[in-house]
N, CA, C and O of each residue as an XYZ file, in Angstrom:
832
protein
N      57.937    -10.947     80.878
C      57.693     -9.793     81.751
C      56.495    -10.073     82.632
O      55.453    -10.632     82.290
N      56.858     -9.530     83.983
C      55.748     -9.918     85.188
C      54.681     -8.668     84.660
O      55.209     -7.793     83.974
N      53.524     -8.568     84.884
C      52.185     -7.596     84.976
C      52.074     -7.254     86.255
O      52.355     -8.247     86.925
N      51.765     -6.209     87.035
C      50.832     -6.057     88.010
C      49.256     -5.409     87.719
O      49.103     -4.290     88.209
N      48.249     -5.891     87.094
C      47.532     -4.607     87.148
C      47.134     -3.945     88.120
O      46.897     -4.393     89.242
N      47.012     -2.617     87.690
C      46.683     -1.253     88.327
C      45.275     -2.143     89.299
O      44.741     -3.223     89.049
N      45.114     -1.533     90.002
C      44.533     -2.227     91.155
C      43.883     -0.962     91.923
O      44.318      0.158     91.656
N      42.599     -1.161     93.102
C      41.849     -1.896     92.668
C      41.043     -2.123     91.259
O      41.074     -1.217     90.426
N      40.248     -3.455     90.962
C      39.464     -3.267     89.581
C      40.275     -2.267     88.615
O      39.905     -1.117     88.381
N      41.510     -2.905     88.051
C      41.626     -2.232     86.480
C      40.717     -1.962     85.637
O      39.833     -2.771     85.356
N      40.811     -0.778     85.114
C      39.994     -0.662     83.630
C      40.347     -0.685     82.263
O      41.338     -0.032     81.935
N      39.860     -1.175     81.592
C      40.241     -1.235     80.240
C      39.217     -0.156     79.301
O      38.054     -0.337     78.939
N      40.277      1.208     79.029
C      38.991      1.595     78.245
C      39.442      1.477     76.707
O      40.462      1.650     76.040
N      38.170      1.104     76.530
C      38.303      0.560     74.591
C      37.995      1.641     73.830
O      36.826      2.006     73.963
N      38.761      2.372     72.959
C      38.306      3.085     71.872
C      38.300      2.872     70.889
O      39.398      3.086     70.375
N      37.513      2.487     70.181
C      36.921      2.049     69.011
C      37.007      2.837     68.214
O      36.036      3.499     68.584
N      37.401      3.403     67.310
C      37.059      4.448     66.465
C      38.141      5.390     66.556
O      38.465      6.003     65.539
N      38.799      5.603     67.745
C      39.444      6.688     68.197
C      40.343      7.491     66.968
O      40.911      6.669     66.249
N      40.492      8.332     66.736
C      41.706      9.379     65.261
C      42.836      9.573     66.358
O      42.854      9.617     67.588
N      43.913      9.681     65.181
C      44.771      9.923     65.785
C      44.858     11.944     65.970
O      45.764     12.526     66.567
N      43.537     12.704     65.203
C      43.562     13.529     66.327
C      43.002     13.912     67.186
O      43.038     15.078     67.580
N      42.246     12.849     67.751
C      41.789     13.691     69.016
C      42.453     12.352     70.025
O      42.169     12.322     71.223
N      42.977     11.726     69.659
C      43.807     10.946     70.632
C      44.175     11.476     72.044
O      43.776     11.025     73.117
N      45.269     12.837     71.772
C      46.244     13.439     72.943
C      45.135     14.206     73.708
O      45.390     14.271     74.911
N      43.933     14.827     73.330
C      43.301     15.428     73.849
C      42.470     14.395     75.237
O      42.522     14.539     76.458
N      41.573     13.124     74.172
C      40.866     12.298     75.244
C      42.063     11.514     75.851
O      41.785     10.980     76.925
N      43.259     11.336     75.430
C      44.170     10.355     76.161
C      44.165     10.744     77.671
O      43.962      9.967     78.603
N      44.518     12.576     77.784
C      45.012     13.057     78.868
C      43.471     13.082     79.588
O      43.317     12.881     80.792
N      42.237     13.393     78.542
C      40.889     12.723     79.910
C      41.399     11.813     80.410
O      41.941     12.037     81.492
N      41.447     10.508     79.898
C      41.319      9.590     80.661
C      42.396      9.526     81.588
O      42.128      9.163     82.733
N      43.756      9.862     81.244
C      44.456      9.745     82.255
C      44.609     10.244     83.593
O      45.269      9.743     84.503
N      43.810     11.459     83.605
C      43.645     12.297     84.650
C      42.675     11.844     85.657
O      42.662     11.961     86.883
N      41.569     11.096     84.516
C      40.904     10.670     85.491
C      41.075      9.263     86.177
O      40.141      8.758     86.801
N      42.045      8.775     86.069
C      42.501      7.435     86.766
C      42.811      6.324     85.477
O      43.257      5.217     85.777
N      42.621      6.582     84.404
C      42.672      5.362     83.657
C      43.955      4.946     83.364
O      44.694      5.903     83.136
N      44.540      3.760     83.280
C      45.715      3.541     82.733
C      46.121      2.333     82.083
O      47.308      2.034     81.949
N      45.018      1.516     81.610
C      44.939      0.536     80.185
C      43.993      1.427     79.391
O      42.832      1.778     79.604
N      44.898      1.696     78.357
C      43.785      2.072     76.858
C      44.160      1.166     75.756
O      45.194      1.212     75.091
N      43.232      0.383     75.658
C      43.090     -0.305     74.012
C      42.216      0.647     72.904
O      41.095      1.077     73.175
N      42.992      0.937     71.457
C      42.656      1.256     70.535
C      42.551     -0.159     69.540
O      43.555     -0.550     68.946
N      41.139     -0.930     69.415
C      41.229     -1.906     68.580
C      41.216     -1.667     66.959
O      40.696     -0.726     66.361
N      41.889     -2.711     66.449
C      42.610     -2.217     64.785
C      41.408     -2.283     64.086
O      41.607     -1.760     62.990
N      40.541     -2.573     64.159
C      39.563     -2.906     63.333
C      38.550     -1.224     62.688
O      37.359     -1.219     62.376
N      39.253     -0.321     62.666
C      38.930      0.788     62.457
C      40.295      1.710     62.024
O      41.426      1.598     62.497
N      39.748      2.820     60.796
C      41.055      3.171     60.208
C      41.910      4.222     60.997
O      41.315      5.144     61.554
N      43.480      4.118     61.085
C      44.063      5.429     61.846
C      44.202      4.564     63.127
O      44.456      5.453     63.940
N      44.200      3.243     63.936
C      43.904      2.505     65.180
C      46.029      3.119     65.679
O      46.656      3.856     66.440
N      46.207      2.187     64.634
C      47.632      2.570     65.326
C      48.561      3.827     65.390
O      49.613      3.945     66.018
N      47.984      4.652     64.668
C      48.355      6.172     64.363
C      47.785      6.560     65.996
O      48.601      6.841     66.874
N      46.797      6.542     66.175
C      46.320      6.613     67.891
C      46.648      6.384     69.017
O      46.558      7.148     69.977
N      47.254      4.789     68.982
C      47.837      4.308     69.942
C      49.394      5.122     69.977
O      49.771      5.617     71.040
N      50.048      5.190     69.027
C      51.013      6.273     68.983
C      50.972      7.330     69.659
O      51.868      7.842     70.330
N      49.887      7.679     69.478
C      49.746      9.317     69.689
C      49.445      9.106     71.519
O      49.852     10.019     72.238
N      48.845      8.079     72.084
C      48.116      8.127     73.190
C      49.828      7.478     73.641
O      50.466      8.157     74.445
N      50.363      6.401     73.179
C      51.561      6.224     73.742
C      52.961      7.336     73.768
O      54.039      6.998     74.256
N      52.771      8.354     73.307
C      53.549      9.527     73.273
C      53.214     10.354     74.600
O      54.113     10.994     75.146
N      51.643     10.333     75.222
C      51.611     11.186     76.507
C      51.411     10.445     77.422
O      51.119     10.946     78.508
N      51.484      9.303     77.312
C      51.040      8.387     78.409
C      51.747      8.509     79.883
O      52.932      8.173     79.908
N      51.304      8.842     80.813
C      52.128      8.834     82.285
C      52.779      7.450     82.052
O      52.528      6.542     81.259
N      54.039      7.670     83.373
C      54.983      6.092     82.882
C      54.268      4.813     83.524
O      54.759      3.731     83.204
N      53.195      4.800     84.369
C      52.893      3.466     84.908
C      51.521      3.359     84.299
O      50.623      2.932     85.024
N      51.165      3.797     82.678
C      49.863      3.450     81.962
C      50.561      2.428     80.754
O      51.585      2.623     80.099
N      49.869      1.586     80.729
C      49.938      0.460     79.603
C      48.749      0.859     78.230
O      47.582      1.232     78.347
N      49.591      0.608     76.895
C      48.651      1.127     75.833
C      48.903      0.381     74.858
O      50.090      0.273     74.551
N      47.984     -0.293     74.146
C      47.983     -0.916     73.185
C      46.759     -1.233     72.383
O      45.817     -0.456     72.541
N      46.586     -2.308     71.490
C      45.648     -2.694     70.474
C      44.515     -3.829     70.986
O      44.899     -4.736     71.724
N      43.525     -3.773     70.694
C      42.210     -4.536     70.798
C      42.169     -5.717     69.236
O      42.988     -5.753     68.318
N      41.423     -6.218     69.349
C      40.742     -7.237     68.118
C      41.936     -7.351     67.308
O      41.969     -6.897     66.164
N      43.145     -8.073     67.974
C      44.185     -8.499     67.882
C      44.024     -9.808     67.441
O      44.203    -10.615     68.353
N      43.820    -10.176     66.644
C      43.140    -11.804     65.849
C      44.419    -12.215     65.396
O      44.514    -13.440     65.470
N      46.005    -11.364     64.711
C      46.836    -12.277     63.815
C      48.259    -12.260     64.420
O      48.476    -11.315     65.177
N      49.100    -12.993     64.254
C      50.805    -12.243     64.769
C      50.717    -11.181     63.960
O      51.181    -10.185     64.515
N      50.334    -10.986     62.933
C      50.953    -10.164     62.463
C      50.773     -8.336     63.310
O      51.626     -7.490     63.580
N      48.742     -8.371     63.559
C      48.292     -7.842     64.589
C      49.694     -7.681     65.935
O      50.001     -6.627     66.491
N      50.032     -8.403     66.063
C      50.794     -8.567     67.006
C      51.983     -7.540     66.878
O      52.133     -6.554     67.600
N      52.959     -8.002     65.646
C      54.081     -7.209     65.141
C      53.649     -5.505     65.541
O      54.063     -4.701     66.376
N      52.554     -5.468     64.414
C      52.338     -3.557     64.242
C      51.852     -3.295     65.725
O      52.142     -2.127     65.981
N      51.424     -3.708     66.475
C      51.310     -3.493     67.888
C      52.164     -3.137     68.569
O      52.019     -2.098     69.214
N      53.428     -3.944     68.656
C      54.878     -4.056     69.411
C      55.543     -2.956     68.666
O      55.868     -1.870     69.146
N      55.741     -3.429     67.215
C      56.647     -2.542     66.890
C      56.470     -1.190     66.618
O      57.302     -0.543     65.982
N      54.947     -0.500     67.269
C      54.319      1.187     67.879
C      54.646      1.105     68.836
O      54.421      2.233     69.275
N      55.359      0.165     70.140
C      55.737      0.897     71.268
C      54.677      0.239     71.839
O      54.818      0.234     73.062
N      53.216     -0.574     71.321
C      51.816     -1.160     72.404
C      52.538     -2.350     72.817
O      53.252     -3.104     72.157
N      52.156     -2.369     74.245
C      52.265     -3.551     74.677
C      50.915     -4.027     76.045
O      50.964     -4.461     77.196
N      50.106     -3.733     75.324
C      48.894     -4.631     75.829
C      48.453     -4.967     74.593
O      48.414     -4.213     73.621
N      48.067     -6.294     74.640
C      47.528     -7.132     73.526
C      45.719     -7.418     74.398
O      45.287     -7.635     75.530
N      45.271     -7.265     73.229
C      43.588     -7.638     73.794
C      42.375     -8.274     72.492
O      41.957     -7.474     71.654
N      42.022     -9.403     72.473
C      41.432    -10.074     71.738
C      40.129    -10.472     71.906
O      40.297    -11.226     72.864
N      38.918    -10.517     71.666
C      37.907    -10.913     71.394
C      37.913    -12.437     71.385
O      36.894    -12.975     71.816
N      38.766    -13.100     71.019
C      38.625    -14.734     70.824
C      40.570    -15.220     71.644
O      41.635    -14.606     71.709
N      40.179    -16.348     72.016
C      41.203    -17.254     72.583
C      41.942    -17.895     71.232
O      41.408    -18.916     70.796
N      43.128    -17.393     70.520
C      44.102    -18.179     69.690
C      45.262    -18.555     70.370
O      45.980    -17.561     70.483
N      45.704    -19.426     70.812
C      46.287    -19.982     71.952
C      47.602    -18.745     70.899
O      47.877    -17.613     71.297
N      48.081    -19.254     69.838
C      49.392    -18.477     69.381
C      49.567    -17.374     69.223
O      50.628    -16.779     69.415
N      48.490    -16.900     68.825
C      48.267    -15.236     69.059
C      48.805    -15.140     70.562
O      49.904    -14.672     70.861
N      48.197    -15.472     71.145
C      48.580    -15.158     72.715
C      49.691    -15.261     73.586
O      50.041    -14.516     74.501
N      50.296    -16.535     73.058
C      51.766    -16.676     73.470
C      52.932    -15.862     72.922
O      53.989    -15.632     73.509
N      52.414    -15.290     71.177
C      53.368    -14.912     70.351
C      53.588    -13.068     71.192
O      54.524    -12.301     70.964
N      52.678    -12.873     71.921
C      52.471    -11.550     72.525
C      53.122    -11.401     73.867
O      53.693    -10.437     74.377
N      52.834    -12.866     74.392
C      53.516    -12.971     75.602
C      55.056    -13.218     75.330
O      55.777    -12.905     76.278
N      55.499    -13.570     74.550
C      56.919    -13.897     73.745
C      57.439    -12.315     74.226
O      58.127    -11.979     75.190
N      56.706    -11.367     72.955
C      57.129    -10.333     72.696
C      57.055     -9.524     74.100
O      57.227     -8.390     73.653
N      56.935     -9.379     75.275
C      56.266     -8.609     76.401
C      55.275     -7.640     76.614
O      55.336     -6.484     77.033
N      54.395     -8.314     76.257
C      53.301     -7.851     76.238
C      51.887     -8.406     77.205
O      51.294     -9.463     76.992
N      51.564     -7.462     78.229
C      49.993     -7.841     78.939
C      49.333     -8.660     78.231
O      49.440     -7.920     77.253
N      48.840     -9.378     77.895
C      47.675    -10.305     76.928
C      46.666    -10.388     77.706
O      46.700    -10.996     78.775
N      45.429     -9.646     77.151
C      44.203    -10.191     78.151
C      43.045    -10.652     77.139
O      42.079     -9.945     76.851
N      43.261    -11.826     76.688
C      42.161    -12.398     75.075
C      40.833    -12.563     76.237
O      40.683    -12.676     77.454
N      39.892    -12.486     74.804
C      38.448    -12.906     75.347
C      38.096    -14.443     75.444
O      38.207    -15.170     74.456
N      37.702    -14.875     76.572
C      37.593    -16.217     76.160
C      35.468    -15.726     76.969
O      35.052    -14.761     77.611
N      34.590    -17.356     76.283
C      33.382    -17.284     77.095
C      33.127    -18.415     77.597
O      31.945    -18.466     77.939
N      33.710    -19.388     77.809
C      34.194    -20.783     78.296
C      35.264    -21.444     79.159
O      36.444    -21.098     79.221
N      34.537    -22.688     79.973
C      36.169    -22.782     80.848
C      36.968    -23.212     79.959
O      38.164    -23.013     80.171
N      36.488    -24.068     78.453
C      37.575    -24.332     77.778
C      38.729    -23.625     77.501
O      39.913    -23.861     77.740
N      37.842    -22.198     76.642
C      39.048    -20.916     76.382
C      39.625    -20.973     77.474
O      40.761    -21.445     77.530
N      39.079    -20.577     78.423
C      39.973    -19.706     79.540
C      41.327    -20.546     80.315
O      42.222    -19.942     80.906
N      41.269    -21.873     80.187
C      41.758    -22.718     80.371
C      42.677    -22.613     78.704
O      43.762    -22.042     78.593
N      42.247    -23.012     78.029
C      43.362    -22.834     76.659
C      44.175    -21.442     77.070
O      45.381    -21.677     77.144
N      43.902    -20.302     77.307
C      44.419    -19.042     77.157
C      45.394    -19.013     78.054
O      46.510    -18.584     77.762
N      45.063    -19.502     79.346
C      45.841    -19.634     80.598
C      46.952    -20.250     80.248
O      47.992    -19.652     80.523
N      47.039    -21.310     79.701
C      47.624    -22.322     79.298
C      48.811    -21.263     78.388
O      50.026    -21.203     78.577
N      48.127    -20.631     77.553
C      49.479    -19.952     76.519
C      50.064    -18.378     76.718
O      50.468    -17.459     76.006
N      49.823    -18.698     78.313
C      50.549    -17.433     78.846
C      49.775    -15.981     79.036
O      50.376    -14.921     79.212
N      48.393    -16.115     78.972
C      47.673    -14.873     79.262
C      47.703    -14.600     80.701
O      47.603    -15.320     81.694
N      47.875    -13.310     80.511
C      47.908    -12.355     82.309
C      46.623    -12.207     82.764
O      46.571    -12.043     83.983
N      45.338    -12.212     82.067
C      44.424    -12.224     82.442
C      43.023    -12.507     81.557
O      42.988    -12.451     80.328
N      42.006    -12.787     82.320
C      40.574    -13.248     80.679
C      39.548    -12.039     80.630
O      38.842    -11.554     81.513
N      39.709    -11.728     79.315
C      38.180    -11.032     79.059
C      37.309    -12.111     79.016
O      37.561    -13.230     78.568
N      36.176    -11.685     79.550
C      35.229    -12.312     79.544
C      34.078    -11.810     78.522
O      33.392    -11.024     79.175
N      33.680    -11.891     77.510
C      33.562    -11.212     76.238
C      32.553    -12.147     75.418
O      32.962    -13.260     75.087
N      31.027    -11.681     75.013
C      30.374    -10.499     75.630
C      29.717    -10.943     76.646
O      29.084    -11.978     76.853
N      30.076     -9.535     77.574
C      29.299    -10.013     79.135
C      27.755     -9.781     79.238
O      27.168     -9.888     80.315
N      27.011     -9.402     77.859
C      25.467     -9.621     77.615
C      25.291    -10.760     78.109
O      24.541    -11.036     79.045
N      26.219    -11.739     77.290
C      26.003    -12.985     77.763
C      26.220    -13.701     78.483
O      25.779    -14.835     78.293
N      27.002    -13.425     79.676
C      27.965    -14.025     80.353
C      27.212    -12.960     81.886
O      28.028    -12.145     82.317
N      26.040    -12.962     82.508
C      25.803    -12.225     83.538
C      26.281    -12.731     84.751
O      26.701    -13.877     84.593
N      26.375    -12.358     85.807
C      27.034    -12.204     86.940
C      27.473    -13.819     87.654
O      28.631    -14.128     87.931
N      25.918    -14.974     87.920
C      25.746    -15.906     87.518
C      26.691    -16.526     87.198
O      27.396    -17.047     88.062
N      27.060    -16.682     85.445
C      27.758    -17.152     84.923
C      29.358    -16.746     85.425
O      30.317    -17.451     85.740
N      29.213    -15.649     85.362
C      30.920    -15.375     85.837
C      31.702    -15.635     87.047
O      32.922    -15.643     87.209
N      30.203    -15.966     88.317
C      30.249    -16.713     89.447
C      31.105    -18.097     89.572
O      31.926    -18.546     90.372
N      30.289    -18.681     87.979
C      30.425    -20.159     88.050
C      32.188    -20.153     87.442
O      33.107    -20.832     87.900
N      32.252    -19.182     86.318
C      33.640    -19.412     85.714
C      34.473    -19.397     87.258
O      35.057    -20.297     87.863
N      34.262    -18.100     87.548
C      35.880    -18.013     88.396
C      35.924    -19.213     89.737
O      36.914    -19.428     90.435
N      34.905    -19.729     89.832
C      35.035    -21.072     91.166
C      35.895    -22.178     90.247
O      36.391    -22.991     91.028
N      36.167    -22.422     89.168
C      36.140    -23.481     88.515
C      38.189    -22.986     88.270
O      39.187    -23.684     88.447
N      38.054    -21.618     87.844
C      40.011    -20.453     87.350
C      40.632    -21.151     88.982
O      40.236    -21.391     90.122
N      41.832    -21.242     88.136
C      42.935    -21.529     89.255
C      42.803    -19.709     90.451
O      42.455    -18.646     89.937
N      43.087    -19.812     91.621
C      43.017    -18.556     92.075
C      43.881    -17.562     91.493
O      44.850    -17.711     90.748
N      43.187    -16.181     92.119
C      43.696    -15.274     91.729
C      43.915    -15.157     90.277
O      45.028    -14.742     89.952
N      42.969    -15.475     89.212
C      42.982    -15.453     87.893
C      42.579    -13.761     87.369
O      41.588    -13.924     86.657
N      42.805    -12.703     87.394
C      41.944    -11.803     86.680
C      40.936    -12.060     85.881
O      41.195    -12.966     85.089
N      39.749    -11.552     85.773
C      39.044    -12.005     85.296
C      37.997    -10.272     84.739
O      37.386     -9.481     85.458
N      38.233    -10.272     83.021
C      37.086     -9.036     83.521
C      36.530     -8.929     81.980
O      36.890     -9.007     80.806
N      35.262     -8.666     82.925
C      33.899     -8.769     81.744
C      34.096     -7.405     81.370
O      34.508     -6.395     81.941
N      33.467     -7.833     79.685
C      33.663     -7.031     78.995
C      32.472     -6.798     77.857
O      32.116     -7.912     77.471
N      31.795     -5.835     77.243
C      30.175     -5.630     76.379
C      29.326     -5.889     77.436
O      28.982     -6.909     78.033
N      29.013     -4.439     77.539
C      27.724     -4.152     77.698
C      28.206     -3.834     79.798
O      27.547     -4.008     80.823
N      29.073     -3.525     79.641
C      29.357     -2.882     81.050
C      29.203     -1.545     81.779
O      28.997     -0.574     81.051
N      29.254     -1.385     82.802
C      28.067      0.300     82.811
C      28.398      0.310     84.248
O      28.776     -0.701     84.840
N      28.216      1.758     84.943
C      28.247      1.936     86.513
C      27.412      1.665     87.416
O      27.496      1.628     88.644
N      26.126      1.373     86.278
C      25.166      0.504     87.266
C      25.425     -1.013     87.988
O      25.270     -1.422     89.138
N      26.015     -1.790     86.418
C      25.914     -2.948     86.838
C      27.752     -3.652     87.189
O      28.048     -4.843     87.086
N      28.684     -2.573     87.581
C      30.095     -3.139     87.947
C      29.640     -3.540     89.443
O      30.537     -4.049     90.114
N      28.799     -3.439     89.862
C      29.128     -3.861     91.256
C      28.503     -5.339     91.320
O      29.123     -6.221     91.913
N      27.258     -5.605     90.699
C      26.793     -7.273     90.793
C      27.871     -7.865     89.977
O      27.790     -9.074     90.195
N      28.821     -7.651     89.167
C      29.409     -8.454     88.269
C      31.143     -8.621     89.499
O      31.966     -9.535     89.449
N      31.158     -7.519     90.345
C      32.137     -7.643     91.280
C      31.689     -8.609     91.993
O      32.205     -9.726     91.971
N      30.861     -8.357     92.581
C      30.099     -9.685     93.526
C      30.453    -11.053     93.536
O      30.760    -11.892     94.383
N      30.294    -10.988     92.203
C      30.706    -12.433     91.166
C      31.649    -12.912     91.415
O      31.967    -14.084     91.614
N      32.367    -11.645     91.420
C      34.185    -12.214     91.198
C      35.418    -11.620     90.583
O      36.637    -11.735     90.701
N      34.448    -10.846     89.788
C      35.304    -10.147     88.617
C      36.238     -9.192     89.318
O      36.044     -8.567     90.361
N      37.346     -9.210     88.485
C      38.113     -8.151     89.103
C      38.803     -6.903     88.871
O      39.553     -6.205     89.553
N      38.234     -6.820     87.477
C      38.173     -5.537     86.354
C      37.422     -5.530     85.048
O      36.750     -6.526     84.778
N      37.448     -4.905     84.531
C      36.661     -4.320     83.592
C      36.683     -4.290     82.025
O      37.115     -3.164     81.780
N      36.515     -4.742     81.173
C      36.689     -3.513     79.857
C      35.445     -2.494     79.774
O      34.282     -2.733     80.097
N      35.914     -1.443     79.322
C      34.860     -0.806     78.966
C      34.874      0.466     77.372
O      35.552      1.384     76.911
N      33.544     -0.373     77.064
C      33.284      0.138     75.355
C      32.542      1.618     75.298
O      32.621      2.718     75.846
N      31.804      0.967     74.327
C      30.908      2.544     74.073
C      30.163      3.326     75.149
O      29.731      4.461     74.946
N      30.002      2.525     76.562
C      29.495      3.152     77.805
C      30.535      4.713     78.103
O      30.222      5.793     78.604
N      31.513      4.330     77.677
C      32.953      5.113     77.949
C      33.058      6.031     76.816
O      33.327      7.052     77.449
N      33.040      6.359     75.718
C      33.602      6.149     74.673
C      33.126      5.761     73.280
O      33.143      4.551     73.059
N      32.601      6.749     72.055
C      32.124      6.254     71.109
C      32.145      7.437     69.710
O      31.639      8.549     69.859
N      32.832      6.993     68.296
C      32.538      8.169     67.918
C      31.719      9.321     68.098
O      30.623      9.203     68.645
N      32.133     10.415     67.698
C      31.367     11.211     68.081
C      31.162     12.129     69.287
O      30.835     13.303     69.462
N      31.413     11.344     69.852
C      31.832     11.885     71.696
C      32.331     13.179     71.853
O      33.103     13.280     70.900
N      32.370     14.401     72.571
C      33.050     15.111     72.825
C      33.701     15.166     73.935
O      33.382     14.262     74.708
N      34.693     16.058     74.414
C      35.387     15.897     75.087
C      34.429     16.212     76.982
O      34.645     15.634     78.047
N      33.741     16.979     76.756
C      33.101     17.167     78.131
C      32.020     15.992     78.229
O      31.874     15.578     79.379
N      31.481     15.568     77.561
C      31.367     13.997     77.171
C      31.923     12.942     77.956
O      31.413     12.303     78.876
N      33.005     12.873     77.460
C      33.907     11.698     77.441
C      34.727     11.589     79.390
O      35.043     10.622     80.084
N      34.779     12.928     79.598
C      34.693     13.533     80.862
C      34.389     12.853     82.082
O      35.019     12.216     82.926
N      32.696     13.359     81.803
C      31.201     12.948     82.191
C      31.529     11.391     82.556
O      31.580     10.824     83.647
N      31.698     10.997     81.451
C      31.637      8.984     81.355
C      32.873      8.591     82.213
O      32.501      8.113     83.285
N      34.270      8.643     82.079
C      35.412      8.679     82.761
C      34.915      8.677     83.973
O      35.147      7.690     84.671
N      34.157      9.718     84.488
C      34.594     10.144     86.115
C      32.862      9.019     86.911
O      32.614      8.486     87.992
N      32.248      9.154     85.811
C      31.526      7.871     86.568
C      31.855      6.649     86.298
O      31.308      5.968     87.165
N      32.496      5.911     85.519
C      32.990      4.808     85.584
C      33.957      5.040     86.699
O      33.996      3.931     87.231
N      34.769      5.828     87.375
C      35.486      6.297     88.445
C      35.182      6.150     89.586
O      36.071      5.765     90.345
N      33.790      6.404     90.144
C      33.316      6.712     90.709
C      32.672      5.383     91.216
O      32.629      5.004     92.387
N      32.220      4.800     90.208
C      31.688      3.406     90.399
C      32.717      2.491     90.965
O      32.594      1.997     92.086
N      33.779      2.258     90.146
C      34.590      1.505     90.837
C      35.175      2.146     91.933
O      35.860      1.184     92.280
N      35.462      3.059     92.799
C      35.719      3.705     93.885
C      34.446      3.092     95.411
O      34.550      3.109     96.637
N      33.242      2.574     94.337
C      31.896      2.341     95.325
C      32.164      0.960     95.233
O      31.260      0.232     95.642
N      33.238      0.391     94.775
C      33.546     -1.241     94.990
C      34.175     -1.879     95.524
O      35.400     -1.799     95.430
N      33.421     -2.947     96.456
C      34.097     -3.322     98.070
C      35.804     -4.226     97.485
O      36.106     -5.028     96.602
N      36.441     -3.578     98.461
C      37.800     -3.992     98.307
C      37.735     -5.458     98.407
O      36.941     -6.199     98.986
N      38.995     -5.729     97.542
C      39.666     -7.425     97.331
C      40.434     -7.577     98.083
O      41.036     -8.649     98.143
C-alpha cells in the first residue's frame, strides 16, 4: 500500500498512557483540531483497547495505530485492531518489513545514516528521528543531505512550538509529538490548549 502523508508537516501525536476511556473524548480533540496520525504506544496498560476506541471515531482519511512496536508479534495485535500505522523507537529491519507486508505506514526511529539507510532499505514510508534531544537541527541538516530525496523525515522527543520551525529549517518534514501534546493526567481543556498550538505552529511553517 502507497502512503501519502497528510501534508503540510504531518503530525504524529503520541499517547502514552492514553485509557481506553477517555480515548473517544481526546480522540475527537485531536481530530477536530487537525490531527490525523495518532500512535497509542503498547508499552502501557489498556494501549490497544484505545487504539480501538480512537479507531472506532476516527474521520476516514486519519491513520491510527501503535508506538514502541519492537516485535511481529507487536505487529499482529496492531493489525489485527484495525492499526495500521506502525511506529518504533529502534530500526529492526523485520519488524519493519513484516508491517509493511501487512499494510501498514511504518515510520521506525532510526539516529543514524546507518538505521535510516537499513530502515529504508526494509520498506519504511518514513524515519523518526528519535530522540531529537539529541539529534538538534544541525544534525538533522546533515542526515537529510546524505536520505535519498524526498525521504520524510520527522524528529521526534523533546519537540515543542517553539522549536518546529529551526528543526523545519533543517529539513524535517513532520513531527512526532509526546508529552508536549499529551500526558497522563491531562484534561481535556488541556489537551485542547496543546493541540491548537502545536496547530498553530505548524500553520507558521514555510511551505515545502
Amino acid at each position: 500500500m502507497n502512503y501519502n502523508l497528510p501534508s503540510p508537516y504531518p503530525l504524529v501525536a503520541i499517547l502514552r498512557g492514553l485509557t481506553p476511556a477517555e480515548a473517544p473524548e481526546f480522540g475527537r480533540i485531536l481530530f477536530d483540531a487537525g490531527f490525523r496520525l495518532l500512535e497509542v504506544p503498547l508499552n502501557r496498560p489498556g494501549a490497544i483497547e484505545a487504539m480501538r476506541e480512537l479507531i472506532r471515531i476516527a474521520p476516514a482519511d486519519a491513520i491510527i495505530g501503535g508506538g514502541t512496536m519492537l516485535t511481529l508479534q507487536h505487529v499482529e495485535q496492531v493489525h489485527e485492531a484495525g492499526g495500521r500505522l506502525m511506529v518504533s523507537p529502534n530500526c529492526e529491519p523485520e519488524v519493519i518489513a513484516y508491517a509493511v507486508g501487512k499494510g501498514m505506514l511504518a515510520l521506525p526511529g532510526v539516529a543514524t545514516p546507518t538505521e535510516a539507510y537499513r530502515a529504508l532499505q526494509a520498506g519504511a514510508h518514513g524515519l523518526k528521528l528519535f530522540p531529537a534531544e539529541m539529534l538538534p537541527p544541525s544534525v538533522v541538516k546533515a542526515m537529510v543531505s546524505i536520505l535519498p530525496p524526498d525521504t520524510p523525515v520527522m524528529p521526534v522527543g523533546g519537540v515543542s512550538p517553539e522549536n518546529m520551525a529551526a528543526f523545519a529549517a533543517a529539513g524535517a518534514t513532520g513531527f512526532g509529538i509526546g508529552s508536549a501534546l499529551y500526558k497522563p493526567g491531562i484534561d481535556a481543556a488541556g489537551l485542547k490548549k496543546s493541540a491548537e498550538a502545536f496547530m498553530r505552529a505548524r500553520a507558521a511553517l514555510p511551505a515545502r
